[in-house]
Each structure stands twice: as C-alpha cells, then as structure tokens.
N, C-alpha and C positions, 0 to 999 in steps of 0.2 A: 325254553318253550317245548313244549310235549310234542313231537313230531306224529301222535298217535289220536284220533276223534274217538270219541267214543264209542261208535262202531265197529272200532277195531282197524280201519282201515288206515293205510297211511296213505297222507292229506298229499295232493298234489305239489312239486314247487308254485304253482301260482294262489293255491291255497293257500299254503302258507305266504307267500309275499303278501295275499290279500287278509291276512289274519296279522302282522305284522302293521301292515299301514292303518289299518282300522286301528289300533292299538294308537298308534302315534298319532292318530288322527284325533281319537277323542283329548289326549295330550295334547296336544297343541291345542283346540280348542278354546282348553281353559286358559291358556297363555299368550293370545292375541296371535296364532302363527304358529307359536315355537317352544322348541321343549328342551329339555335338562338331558345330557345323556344319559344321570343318573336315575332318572325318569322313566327312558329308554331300558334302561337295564334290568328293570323293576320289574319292567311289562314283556322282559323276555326278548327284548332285543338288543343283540351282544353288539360290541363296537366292529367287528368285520360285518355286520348285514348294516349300522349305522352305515360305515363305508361303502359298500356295497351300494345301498342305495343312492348315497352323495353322488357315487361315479358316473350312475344311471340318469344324473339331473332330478332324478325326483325330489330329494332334497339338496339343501345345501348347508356345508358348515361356517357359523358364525361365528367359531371362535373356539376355545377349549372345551366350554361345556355346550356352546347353543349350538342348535338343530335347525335349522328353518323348513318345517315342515310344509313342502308348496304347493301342496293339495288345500291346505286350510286357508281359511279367509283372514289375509293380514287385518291388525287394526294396531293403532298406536301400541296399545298397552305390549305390542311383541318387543319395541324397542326399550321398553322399561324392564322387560322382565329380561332382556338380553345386558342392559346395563348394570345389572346388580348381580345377576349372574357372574358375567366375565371380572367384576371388578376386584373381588377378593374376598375373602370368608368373611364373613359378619358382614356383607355389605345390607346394606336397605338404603329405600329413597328418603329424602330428606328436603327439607326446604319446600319450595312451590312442587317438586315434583313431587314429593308425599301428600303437601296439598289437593291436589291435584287426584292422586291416587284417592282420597280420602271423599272423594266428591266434589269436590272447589272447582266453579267452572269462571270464568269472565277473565282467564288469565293464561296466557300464552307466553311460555319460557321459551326460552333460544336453546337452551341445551336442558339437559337431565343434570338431577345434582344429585347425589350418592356420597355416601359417607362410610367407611369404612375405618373401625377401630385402629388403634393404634400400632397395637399388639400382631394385627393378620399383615402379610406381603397384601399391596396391594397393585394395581395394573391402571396405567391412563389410558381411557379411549375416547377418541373422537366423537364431538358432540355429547363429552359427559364430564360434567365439572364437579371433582373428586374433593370431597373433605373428608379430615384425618381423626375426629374427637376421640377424647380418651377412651371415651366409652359410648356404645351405640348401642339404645335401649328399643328395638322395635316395636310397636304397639301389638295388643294381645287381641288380633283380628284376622281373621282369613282370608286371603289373598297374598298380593305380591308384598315382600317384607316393608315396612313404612315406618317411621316414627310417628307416634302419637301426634295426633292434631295441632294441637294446642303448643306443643313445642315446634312443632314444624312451622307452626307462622308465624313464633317468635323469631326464630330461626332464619327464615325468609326473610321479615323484616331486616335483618341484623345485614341480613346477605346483601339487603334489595341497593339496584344502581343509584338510586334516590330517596330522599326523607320522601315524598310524593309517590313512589311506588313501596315506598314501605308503608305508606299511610290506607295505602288500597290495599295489599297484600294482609292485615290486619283485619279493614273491613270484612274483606270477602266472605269468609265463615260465619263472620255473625250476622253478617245482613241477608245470606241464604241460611242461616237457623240449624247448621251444621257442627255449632260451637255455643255453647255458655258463658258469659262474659264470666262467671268466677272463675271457670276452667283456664281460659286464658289470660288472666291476671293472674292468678296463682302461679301459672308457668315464669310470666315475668317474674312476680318478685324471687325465682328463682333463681335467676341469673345474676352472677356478681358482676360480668365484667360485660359495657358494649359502650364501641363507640359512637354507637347511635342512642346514646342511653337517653336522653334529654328528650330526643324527638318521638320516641319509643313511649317515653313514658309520661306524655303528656298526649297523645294522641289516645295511648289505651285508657289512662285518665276519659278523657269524653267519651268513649265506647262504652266502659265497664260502667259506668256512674250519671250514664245519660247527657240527657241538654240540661241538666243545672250545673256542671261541674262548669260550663260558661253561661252565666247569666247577665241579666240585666245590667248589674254594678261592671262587670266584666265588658261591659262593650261599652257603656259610659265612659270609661277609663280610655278606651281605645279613642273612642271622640276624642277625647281632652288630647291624649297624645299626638293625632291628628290636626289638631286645634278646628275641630267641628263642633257645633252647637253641641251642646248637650243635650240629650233627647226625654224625653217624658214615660214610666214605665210603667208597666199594666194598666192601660190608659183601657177604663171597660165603654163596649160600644152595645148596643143592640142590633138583633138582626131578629130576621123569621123564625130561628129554632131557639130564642134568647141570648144572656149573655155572653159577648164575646171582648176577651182578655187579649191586647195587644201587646207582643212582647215590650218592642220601643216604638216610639211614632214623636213626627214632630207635625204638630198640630198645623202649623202656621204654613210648612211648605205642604200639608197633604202627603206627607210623608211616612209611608210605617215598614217598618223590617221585622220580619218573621225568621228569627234564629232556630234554626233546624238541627237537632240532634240527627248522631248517627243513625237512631232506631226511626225517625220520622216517616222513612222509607218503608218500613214496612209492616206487616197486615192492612188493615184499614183505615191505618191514618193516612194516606196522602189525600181519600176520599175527602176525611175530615177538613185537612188542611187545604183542600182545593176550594171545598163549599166557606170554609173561613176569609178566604183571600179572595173571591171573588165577592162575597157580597161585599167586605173590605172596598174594593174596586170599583164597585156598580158604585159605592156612596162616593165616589169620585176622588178615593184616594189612590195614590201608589203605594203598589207595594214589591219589596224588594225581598228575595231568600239568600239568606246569608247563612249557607250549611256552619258547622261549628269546624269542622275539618280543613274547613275552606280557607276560613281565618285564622287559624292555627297556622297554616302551610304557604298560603298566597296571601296576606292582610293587607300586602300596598295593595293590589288587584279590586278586592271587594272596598275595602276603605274609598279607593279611587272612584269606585261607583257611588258609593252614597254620595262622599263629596259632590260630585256630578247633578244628580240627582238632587242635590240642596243648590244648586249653582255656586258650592265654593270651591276652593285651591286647599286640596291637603295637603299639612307642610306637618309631615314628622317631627315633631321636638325633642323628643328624648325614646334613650332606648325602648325597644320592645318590653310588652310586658314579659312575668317569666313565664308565660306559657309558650311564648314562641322564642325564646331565647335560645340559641344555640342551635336552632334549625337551620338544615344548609339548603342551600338554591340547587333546585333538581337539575 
C-alpha cells in the first residue's frame, strides 16, 4: 500500500490503520465477518499489520487463512466461508450445506458438510463434517464455493440420518421453485452406487412425475394388502363451480381420500384443493389427505387412519408394494 495521498503528503499512522481497516472491512462484508488473508494481501495488507492488528484485539485469527474481522457484522455465512477455507484446496460445501447456500431454507444441519477432493491435504475441524470424492465440481456461481444444486440434494439425501429426512431434503428445492424436477432426476440417474437407492428412487419417482406415478389402482392395491374395502375411483360429484372428480371414496361409509402430489402444495392449488374438500364435507362426507410421500414413507400410519375412519382393523397380508419396498424406519 502507497504510503503517499495524492497530495503528496504522507498519510498519518492512524490514517493508514484507518485506510487499512476500511479495506478489510468492505472484505469481510462480503464474507459474513471474515476474510482470506489472501484477500488481505490483495488489498495491501501484509501479514505483520494482519498480526499487528490480531494483537490489538481488533481482529482475531481463525485459523491459517481466516481473519475474523470484529468490526463487521457476523452472520452465519462467516462460518461457512471459514469452513471451506480452512479445510483444504478445492474445498466447497456440499450436501445441505450447499443446499442451504444455494437458497434452501426449512432445514437446519447440526454441522457444515464440505467436501474436499481426493488429490488436495485436507484438515478436520469442529463442527464440519469432511467428505473426500474423487472429484469436486463447484457450481459456476458467485459466491462461497458450492456444488450445484441438484447434485447437492442428491447428495444430502444419500448423506441424510433417515429415508424421512432424505424424503424432505429432496422436497425442499422443488416445493420452493429453486430446482426443476429434470434437473434433479437427471442428477440421480447419474449416480451408480447408493445405499439408499430404493428410497431415493421411488420418492424422486413422485416428485419428478407428479401424483399419477401413485394413482388410483395404486392405493386400491394397498386396500387389498391391508384387507380394506376396496374403494370406488373418480367417483364425479357436483358442486357450485361444477364437476368434481374424487380421487377414491367409499360411498357407503361417506368416506373420500384426496391423494396429494408432491406439487399439491404449491401456487394455487391448495386454494383449489381447500374449496374441493370443503364443499366434499359440507355434502356430509369425510375426507381424509393422504400426501403420496406420506405413504410411501409411513403406510402403516395413514393406512391405520383410513382403517379407523371405515371402522376396521388393518391387518397387513403380504409384503409392501415395490414402491415402498426396501424403505428403512427413520
């Protein structure tokens, strides 16, 4: 840094300290807090004034490369950009935590998940849970390094503690509009090897392909296997705004179930599906929502309700159908 204004004069010691911090201040800014010292060096401040300042408390060091600049206003994203930092070359976030980065909100990790190629040294740190792939492809976006979308909630699923938080970790992007269901089916059929592959790939199945890839015939089947009446399908009713198409309904007990796609939830259908099932209910029937996700992941659960609901005893006969086959208990 030029010890000289363009006045010709030379600039005070507290000049420059205050021409230095401003520097590191807009730095840190963009980084929730905290800066790179390569960063720092960019903008003209060498690692004896980094030091320098550390000793003075004004900042503090994170680690090899991080700064914690404590003039600036922390926010999460400091500990992100601290964990990919410190973890080894090529690092970027991965998993929920690139989720996350990418705009995915309704979901709360315990730690950060970072991924560092095979190829670079890489460093454990507390409260960051280090994965090694052979090759780590960041997404071509600006900001903190991340894996593309779409692979990152494959990815998360594969990682997640449960078939049930892997079933939501999939949702998330596409029910906030953040993801295209080709996008993330194309990712899957990417992958050769998971041990969640079964669960993985019948859930994406109902996301990518909507509520028919479980229909009518599909939940009949599940009756039988329960040994519950069988139900009556696209049974049409009228109402105030015309015809209305009920998915199943059993006539005799007043009974109707509305099988909810993943997409049901959003733009203006729940409007739709709210004014369907209420006037459904005003004509004095019940009616029960049985998401496809639901049955897929919990079947004794929702089964056990209709049962109820008809006043019988489900008694499972034979295995699962293969949509739920090989799904494990969260």
């Amino acid at each position: 840094m030029s010890s000289f204004s363009v006045s010709g004069r030379t600039p005070s010691p507290r000049e420059v300290r205050d021409t230095r911090m401003a520097a590191a201040l807009a730095i840190a800014r963009e980084h929730g807090g905290v800066a790179h010292r390569r960063q720092l060096h960019m903008a003209g401040i060498d690692r004896h004034t980094v030091r320098s300042f550390v000793r003075a408390g004004r900042w503090r060091s994170l680690g090899r490369h991080t700064v914690e600049i404590l003039a600036a206003e922390r926010s999460p994203a400091a500990r992100a950009w601290w964990a990919v930092w410190e973890s080894g070359s090529g690092a970027c976030l991965d998993g929920v935590s690139s989720m996350i980065a990418h705009g995915v909100t309704g979901f709360h990790p315990e730690c950060i998940t970072v991924s560092v190629p095979r190829a670079s040294t890489a460093y454990r740190l507390d409260g960051v849970r280090l994965r090694r792939p052979r090759l780590v492809v960041p997404a071509l976006r600006p900001g903190i390094p991340r894996t593309a979308l779409e692979d990152a909630t494959i990815k998360a699923a594969q990682w997640a503690a449960s078939d049930r938080q892997a079933a939501l970790l999939l949702c998330l992007p596409l029910q906030q509009r953040l993801l295209s269901p080709d996008r993330l089916w194309q990712s899957w059929t990417e992958v050769s090897r998971s041990s969640r592959r079964s669960v993985i790939g019948v859930v994406l199945h109902d996301m990518c392909h909507g509520a028919q890839s479980l229909g009518e015939l599909d939940f009949a089947r599940w009756c039988r296997r329960y040994r519950l009446p069988e139900p009556a399908r696209q049974t049409l009713r009228h109402g105030p705004r015309g015809r209305i198409y009920l998915d199943v309904d059993w006539p005799a007990h007043r009974l109707v179930v509305e099988i909810d796609g993943v997409h049901h939830g959003q733009g203006i259908n729940p409007v739709w599906d709210a004014l369907r099932a209420n006037e459904v209910t005003l004509g004095d029937n019940r009616v029960l929502r049985l998401p496809v996700l639901g049955l897929r992941l919990m079947p004794q659960e929702f089964m056990a309700q209709v049962a109820r609901a008809l006043g019988a005893t489900p008694v499972r006969m034979t295995v699962m159908p293969n949509a739920a086959r090989g799904a494990r208990s969260a």
